[in-house]
N, C-alpha and C positions, 0 to 999 in steps of 0.2 A: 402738654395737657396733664392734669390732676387727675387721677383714677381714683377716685375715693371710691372703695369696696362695701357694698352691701353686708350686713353682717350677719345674715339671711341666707347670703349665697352657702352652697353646699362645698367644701373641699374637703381633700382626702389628707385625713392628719392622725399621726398615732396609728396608720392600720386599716382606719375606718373610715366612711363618709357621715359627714355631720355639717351642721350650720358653724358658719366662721365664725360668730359669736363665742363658741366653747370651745375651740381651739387658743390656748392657750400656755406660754411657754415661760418658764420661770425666771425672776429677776438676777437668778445666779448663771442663767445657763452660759458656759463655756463660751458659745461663737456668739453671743452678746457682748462681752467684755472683750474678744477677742480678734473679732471677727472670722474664727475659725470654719466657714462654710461655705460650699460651693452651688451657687445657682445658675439657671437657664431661664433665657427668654423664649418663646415659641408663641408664634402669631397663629390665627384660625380668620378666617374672612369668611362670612354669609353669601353670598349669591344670591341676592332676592329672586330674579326671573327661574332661576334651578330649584329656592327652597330648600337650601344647602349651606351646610356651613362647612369648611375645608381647612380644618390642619395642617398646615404649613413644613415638609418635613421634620414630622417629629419623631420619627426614629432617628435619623443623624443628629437633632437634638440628644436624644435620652443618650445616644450611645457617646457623644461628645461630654456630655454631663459624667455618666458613672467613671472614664476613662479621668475626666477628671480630677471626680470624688479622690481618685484614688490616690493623688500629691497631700490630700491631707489626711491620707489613710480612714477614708470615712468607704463603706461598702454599703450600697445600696441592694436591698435584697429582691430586689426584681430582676427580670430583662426589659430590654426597648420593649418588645414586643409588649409583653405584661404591663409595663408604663404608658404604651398607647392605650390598651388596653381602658387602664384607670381614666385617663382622658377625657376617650371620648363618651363614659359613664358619667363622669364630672358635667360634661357638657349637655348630656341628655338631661341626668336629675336636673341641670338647671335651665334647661328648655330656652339657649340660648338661642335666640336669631338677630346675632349681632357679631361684630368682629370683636376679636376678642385677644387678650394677651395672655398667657397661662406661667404662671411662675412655679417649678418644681426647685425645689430649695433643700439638700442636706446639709447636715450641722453637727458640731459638737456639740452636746445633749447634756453632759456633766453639771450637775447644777454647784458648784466650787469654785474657790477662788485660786489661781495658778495655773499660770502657762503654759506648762504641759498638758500634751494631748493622749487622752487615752483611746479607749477603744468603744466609748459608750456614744451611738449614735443616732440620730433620728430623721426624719425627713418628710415631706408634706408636698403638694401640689392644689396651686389655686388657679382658677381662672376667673377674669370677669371682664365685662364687657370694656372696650379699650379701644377711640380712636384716634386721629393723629396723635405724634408722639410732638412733632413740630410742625408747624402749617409754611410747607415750605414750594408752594404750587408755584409763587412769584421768585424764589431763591432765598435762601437763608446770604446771611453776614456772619462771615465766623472770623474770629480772632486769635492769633498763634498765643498759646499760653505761656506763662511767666514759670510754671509747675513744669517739669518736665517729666517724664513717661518714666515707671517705675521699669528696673530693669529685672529680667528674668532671673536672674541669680540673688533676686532679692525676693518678690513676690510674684512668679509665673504669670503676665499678662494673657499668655494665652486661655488661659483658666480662669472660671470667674470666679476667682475666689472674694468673699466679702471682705473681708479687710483693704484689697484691692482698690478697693472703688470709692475709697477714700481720695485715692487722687484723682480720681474722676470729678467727684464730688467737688473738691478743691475747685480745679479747673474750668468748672460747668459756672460756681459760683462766681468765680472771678473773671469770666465771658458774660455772662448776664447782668453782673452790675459795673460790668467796663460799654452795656451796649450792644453787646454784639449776642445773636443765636445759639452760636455753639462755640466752641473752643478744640483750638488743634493743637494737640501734643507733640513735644518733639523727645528725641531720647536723649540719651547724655551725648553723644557723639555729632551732635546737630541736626539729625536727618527726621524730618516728618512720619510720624507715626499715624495716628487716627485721629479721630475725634474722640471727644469725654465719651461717648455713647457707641462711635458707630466707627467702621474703616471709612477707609478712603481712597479716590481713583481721582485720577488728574488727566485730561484727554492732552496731548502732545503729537505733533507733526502726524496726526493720523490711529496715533498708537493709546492703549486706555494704560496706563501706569499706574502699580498702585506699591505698598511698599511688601517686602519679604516677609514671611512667618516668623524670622530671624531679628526684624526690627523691634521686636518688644511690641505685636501687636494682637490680638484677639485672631484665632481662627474662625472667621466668620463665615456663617453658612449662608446668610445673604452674601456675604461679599462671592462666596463659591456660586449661588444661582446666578450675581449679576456678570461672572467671569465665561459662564457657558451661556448666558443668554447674547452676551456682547459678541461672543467669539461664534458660535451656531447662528443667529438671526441678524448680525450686523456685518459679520466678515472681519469684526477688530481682532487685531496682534495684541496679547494679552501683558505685559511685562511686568517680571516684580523686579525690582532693586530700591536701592534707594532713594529718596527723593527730597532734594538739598529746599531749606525755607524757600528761597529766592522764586526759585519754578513754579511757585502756587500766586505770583506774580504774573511769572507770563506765562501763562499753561492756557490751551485754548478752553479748556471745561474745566470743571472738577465738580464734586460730586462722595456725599454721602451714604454709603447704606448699611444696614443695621435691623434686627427684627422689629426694633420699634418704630424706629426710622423710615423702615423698604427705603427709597431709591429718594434722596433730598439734593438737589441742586444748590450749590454756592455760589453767589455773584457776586461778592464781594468778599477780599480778605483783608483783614487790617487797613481798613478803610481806601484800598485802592479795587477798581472793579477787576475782577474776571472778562477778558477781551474785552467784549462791548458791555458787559455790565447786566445782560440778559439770558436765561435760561439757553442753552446750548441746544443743537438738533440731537447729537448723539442724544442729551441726558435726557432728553424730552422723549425719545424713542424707546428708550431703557428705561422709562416710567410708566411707560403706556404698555410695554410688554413683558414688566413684574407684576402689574395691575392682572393683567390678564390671565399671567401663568399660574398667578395665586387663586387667582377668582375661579380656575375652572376651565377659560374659556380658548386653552391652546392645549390640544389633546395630546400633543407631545410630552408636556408636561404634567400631565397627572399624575404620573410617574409619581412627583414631588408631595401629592393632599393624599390626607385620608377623610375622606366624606364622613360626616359624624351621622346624620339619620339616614342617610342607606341601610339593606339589610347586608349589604354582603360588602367587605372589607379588607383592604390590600395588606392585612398584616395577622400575622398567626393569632388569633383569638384565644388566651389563657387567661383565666382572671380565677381559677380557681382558688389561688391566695387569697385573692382580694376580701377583706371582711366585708359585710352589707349591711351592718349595724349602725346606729347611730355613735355619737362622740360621748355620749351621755352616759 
């Protein structure tokens, strides 16, 4: 799906909240050329019958984010807390009642040319209305990429850092114009990594397998909700290790997830089907019960939202920083 951004909506840039239109960042800046920045994705879903729209944890967002920041020595001057904070402000001035994707983004700020990094820094957060990422109800077709998985001692895949996702990018494009939905990365050493966007889980003799932190893969915080929703409401044995191409052959599921993503079923790989070639029970089950826990509707898990129009709020309220001026 395309998100093409209203230039109208409200984000918070420079400090302040202002119309994205006047947000604006200069032809020099450092993580332009360089791609020296660190972003996050955080989902929020509506609730029509509640009248609610629900933040998707985004403290473990923010605090995954500045933990981050800090491989590129970029320091964000808030806490989670504070960052939620800005949020769900973000979401109010723009009177969403829509699901929504929210991108908090720091960078090197330096408007120069060369590669060193200093300490001049800045950072911004957008939200705007955002549905599927892939229409994957019937099962996506993904294809094992030609580009293989950048290695941590090169550019920290667990971190999203921009520069990064140039291989993604690579990847993504040469999946889409081979055919195929998505594209799955392997490392140098042969072993299945994720996809361009999201992790990955492969169902095996009973068991969900997905690959290690270790493999050069993204710490996902979906892939962490679909590991406790699997192992809490389904009774699955959880495993990471490695996962050789061949097994995404005969593996009885497999399966997608990601913030943009949530929960995508594969049925076919490199044009041979997944078992029968149709959406899996586990995966079918583990779609209906991240639908739910995001939406609201499994009280165990509230734990995970923060309600954006409520009055009262699961997270320490400071915004005393926060500027309330416009950009202007």
């Amino acid at each position: 799906m395309k998100a093409d951004a209203d230039p109208n909506l409200i984000v918070y840039f420079g400090g302040q909240y202002g119309p994205m239109r006047e947000a604006r960042i200069g032809i020099l800046t450092h993580a332009l050329h360089y791609g020296t920045g660190v972003f996050e994705g955080i989902r929020a879903y509506w609730n029509e019958p509640a009248r609610e729209l629900y933040v998707l944890r985004p403290k473990e967002h923010y605090e995954r984010w500045k933990r981050n920041c800090g491989i590129l020595r970029i320091d964000v001057p808030f806490t989670p807390e504070e960052l939620c904070s800005i949020t769900i402000e973000l979401a109010q001035r723009n009177a969403f009642h829509a699901d929504l994707y929210i991108r908090p983004l720091a960078y090197k700020s330096a408007e120069r040319i060369g590669v060193a990094i200093d300490d001049e820094n800045s950072f911004f957060i957008a939200a705007l209305p955002y549905g599927e990422y892939l229409h994957s109800e019937n099962g996506l077709h993904a294809g094992v990429s030609s580009w293989r998985r950048i290695e941590d001692n090169a550019i920290p895949p667990r971190a999203k850092i921009c520069g990064a996702y140039a291989n993604s990018a690579l990847a993504s494009d040469e999946a889409r114009r081979s055919g195929f939905d998505e594209a799955i990365l392997l490392n140098e050493s042969g072993h299945v990594t994720e996809g361009a966007t999201c992790n990955l889980f492969m169902l095996r003799k009973g068991r969900l397998i997905t690959p290690a932190v270790t493999d050069n893969i993204l710490e996902g915080i979906t892939r962490d909700s679909i590991m406790e929703l699997a192992a809490h409401e389904l009774g699955l044995e959880i495993v990471e290790r490695p996962i050789a191409r061949s097994e995404l052959y005969v593996c009885d599921e497999l399966l997608l997830t990601g913030t943009a993503v949530g929960v995508a079923p594969v049925v076919r790989v490199d044009h041979r089907p997944v078992a029968n070639g149709a959406v899996g029970d586990v995966t079918r089950r583990l779609r209906q019960l991240y639908f739910d826990a995001t939406h609201g509707n499994l009280s165990e898990y509230r734990k995970w939202l923060l309600p954006v129009y409520v009055s009262g709020r699961p997270v320490e309220q400071n915004t005393a920083r926060v500027a309330e001026t416009s950009l202007a």
